[in-house]
C-alpha positions in Angstrom: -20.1 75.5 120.5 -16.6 76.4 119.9 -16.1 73.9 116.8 -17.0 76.9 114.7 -13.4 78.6 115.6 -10.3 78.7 113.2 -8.2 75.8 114.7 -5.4 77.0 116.8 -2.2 75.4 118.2 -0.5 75.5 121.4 3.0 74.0 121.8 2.5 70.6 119.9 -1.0 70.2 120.5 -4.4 71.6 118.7 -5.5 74.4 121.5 -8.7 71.7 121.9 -6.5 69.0 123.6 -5.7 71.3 126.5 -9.6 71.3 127.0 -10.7 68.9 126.8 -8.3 66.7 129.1 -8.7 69.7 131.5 -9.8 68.2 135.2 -12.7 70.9 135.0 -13.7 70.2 131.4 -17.8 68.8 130.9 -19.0 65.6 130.2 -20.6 66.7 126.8 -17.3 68.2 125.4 -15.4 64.5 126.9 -18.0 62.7 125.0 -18.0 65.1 121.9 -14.2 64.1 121.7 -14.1 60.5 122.6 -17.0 60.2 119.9 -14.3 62.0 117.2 -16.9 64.7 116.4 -14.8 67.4 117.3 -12.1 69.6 114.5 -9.1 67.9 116.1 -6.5 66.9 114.1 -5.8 62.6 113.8 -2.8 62.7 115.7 -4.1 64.5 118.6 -7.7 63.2 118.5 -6.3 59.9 118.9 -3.9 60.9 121.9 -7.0 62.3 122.9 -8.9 59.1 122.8 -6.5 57.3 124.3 -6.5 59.2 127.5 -10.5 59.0 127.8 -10.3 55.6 127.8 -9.5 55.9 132.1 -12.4 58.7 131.7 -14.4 58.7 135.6 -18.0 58.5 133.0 -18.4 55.0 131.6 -20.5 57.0 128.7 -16.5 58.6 127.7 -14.2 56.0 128.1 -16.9 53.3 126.7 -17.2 55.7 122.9 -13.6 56.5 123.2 -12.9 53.1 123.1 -15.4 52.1 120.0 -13.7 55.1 118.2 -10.4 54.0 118.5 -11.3 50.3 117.4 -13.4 51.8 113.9 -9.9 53.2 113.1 -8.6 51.1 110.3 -4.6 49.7 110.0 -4.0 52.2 106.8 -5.2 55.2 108.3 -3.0 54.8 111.7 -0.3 54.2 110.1 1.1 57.3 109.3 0.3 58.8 113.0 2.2 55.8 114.2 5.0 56.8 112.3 4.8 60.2 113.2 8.2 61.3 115.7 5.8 63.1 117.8 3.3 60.1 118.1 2.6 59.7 122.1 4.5 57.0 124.3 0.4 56.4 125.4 -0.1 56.0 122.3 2.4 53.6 121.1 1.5 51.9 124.6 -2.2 51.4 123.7 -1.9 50.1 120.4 1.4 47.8 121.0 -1.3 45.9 124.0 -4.0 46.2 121.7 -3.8 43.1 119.3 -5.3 44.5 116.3 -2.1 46.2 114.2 -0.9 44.2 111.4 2.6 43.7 110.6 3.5 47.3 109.4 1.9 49.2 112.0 3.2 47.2 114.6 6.8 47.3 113.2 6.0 51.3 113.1 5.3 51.0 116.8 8.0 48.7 118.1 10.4 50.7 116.3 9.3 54.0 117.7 12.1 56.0 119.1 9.2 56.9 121.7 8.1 53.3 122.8 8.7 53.2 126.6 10.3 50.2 127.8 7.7 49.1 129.9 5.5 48.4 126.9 8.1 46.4 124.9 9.1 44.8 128.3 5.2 44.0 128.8 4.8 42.5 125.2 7.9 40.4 125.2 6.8 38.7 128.6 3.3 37.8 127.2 2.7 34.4 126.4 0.1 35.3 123.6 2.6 37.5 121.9 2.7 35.7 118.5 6.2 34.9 117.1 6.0 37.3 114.4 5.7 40.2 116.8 8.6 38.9 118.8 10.5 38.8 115.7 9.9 42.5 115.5 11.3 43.1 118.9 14.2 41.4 118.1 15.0 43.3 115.2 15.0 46.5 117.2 18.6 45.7 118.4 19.8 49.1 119.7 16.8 48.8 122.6 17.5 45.6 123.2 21.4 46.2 123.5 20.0 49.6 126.1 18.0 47.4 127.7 19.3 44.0 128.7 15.9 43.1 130.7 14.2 43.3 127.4 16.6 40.5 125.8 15.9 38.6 129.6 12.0 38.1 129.2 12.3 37.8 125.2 14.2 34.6 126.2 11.7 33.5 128.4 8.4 33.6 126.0 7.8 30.5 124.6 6.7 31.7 121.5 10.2 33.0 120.7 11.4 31.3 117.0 14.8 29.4 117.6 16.2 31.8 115.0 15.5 34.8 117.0 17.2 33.0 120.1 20.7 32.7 118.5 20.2 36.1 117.1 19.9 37.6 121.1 22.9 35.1 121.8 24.8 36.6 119.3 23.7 40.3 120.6 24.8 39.3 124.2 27.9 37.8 123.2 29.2 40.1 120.5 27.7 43.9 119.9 27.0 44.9 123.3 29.8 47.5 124.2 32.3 46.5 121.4 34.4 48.4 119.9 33.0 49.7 116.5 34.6 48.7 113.2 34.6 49.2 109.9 33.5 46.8 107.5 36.7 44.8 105.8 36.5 42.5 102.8 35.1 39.1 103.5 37.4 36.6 104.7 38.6 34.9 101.7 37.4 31.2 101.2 40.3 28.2 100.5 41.1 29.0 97.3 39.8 26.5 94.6 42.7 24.3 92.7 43.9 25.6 89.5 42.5 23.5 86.5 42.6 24.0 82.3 41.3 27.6 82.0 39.7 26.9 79.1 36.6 24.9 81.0 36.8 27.2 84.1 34.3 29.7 83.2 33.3 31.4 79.8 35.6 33.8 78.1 35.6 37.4 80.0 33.8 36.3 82.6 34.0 37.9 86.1 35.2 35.7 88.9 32.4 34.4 91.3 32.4 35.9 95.0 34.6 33.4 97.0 32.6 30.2 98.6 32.5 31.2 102.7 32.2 28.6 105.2 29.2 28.8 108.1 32.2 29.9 109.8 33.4 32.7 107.9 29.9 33.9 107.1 29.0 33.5 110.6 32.3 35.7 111.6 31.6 38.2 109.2 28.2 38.8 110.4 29.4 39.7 113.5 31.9 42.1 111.9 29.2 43.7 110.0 27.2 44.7 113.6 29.9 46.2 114.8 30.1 48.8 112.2 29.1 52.3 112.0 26.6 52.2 109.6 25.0 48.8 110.8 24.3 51.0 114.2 23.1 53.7 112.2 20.4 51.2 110.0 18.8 50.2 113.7 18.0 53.6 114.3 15.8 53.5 111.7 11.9 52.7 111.0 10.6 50.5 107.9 10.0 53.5 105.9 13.0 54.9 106.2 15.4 51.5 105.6 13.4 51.3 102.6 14.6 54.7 101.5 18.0 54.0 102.2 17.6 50.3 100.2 17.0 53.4 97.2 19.7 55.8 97.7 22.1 54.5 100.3 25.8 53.5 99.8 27.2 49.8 98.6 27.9 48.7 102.5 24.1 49.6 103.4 22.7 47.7 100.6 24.9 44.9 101.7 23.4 45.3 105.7 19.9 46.0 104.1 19.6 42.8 102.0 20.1 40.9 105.2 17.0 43.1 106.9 14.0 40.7 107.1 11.1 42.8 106.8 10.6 41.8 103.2 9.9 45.1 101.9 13.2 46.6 102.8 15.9 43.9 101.5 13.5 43.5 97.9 14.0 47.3 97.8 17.6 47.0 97.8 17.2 45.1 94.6 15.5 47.4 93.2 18.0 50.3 93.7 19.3 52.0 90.6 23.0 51.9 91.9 23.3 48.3 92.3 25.8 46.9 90.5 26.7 43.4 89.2 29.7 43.2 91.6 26.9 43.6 94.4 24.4 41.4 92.8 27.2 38.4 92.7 27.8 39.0 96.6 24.3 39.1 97.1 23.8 35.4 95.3 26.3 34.1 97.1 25.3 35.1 100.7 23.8 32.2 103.5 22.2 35.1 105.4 19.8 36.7 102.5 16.0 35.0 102.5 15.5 32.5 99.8 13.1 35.1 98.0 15.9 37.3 97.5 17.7 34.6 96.1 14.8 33.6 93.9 14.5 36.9 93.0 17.7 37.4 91.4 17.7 33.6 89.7 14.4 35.1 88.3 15.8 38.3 86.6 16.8 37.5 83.0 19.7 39.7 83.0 21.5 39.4 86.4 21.6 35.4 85.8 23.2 36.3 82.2 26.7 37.2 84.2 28.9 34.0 84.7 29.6 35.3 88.4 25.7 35.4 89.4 24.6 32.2 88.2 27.8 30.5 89.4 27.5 32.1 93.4 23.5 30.9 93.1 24.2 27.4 92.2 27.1 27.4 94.7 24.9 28.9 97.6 23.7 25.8 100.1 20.4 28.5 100.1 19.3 28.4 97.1 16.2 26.1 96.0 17.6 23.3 93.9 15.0 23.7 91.5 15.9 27.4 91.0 19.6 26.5 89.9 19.6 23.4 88.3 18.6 24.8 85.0 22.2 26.9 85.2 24.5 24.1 85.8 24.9 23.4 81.8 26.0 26.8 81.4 28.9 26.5 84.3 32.3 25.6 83.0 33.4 22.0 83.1 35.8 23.0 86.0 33.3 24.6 88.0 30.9 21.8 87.7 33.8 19.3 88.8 33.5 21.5 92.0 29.8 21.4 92.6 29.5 17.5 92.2 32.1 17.3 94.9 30.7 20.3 97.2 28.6 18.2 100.2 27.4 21.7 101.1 24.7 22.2 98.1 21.9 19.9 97.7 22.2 16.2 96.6 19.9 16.9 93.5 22.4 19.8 92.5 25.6 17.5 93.3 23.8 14.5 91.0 23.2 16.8 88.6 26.2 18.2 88.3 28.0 14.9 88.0 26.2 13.4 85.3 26.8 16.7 83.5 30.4 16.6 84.3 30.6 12.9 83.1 28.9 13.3 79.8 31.3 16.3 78.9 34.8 14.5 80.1 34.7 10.6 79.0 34.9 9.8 75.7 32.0 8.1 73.9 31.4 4.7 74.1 32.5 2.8 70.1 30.2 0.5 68.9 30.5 -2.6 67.8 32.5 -2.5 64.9 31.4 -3.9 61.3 31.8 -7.6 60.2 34.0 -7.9 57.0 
């Protein structure tokens, strides 16, 4: 048999692949393939595979099929990740079921996918929410293909979330003009007070307090910009890499991604800085682990402007910030008591903070003479 021969390459493909998907090829060397016993690279055996499973001989397509399914989730990854994985491929597994959450995030985000397969997984009623969640996150098809947004609106299974997020994509991105990122709109600016109870000596001023509003319009801004169009291009892997070495405006799209691996990487970049951190506390749109991330790490929550934006965030779990409001200056907690955004324990707590510090203690009874 020719599995003794030094492997050789044709094109893209192992010189095997030509044969054995050749009309004239035999059963035996089908069934040698679909069974994986031949000295085909994983790629291409698996492209392989895939194709036998139409294979004429029940035999073929019946082993091809048990192959692919004794294929575990850590060892497909990579070939799902691969630029030259096959749109078959993608196709099979995508129907199949099986992937977990990384490998099918590898294969909705393909470059390769054909639209037909996203198309046929949006529409299907058993598609969980998770993997439409994934879809949805792969704006740039989406915004190519507006039949895709169509039938992602009619699965049931669609999270409300992920509805406002297509509105948003129908309204707003498609066919804007891009933009560059400018500063947040600045918040109503709080009223003077003594400086002496505003906030520590030296301490940096807390990113400003942005309305749904203004968050919401800045969001927008944000996925109109060059490098927001550029982050959709890419695959897990490779966001996560940019989380590492990318620029201050990626980290600021990234933190907002919601495959968790990818925004807790941007925390973990060695550029961040403690300007970034601060607009990172005080953001609506980050998950509430990143936020209990940053409450958790000792140093971060020891600058003024941190722990003020993650008490003043509406996000953040009101057992997570609590513990900071005796370290906020009188003025600032003046503010919080009054803020209806935050949560009522935060407000209470707050106030009977702010009370104990500003009115004078009550005199006892004085002595009889």
């Amino acid at each position: 048999m020719a599995a003794a021969e030094p492997a050789r390459v044709t094109g893209t493909r192992h010189a095997l692949v030509e044969r054995i998907l050749d009309p004239g090829a035999t059963e035996a060397l089908r069934l040698s393939a679909a069974r994986g016993v031949l000295p085909v690279p994983g790629g291409d055996l698996i492209y392989v595979q895939v194709r036998l499973l139409r294979d004429a001989a029940p035999a073929v397509s019946e082993a091809a099929a048990t192959s692919l399914a004794t294929i575990s989730n850590a060892a497909l990854l990579p070939l799902l990740r691969e630029s030259g994985c096959d749109p078959s491929t993608l196709d099979y597994f995508a129907r199949s079921g099986r992937l977990d959450e990384a490998g099918l995030e590898a294969v909705i985000a393909h470059p390769s996918i054909p639209d037909g397969t996203l198309e046929a997984v949006a529409q299907d009623p058993a598609t969980p929410a998770e993997t439409l969640n994934l879809i949805v996150t792969n704006e740039v098809r989406i915004i190519g293909n507006p039949r895709l947004l169509v039938l992602l609106r009619g699965n049931p299974n669609l999270r409300g979330d992920n509805r406002r997020r297509l509105g948003e994509l129908e309204r707003d991105f498609v066919g804007k003009e891009q933009q560059r990122v400018r500063q947040a709109p600045a918040a109503e600016p709080i009223p003077a007070g003594p400086s002496p109870d505003a906030a520590p000596e030296g301490a940096e001023e807390a990113p400003p307090v942005l309305t749904e509003e203004q968050e919401a319009a800045y969001e927008e801004e944000i996925k109109r910009t060059p490098a927001f169009q550029k982050i959709m291009k890419l695959n897990v892997a490779e966001r996560v890499q940019l989380a590492m070495k990318g620029t201050s405006e990626e980290r600021a799209i990234l933190i907002r991604d919601t495959a968790r691996m990818v925004s807790g990487q941007v925390l973990k970049s060695p550029k961040l800085s403690d300007q970034e951190i601060a607009s990172f506390a005080a953001m609506r749109s980050v998950s509430e682990d990143i936020l209990r991330s940053i409450a958790g790490h000792r140093d971060w929550v020891k600058t003024y402007s941190v722990m003020h934006a993650l008490v003043r965030n509406p996000k953040s779990p009101a057992g997570v910030v609590v513990p900071f409001l005796p370290r906020l200056g009188t003025r600032d907690l003046k503010i919080v008591q009054g803020d209806k955004n935050v949560s009522e324990l935060v407000r209470r707590q707050a106030r009977a903070l702010f009370i104990a510090r500003t009115q004078p203690p009550k005199k006892g009874p004085g002595k009889k003479h």
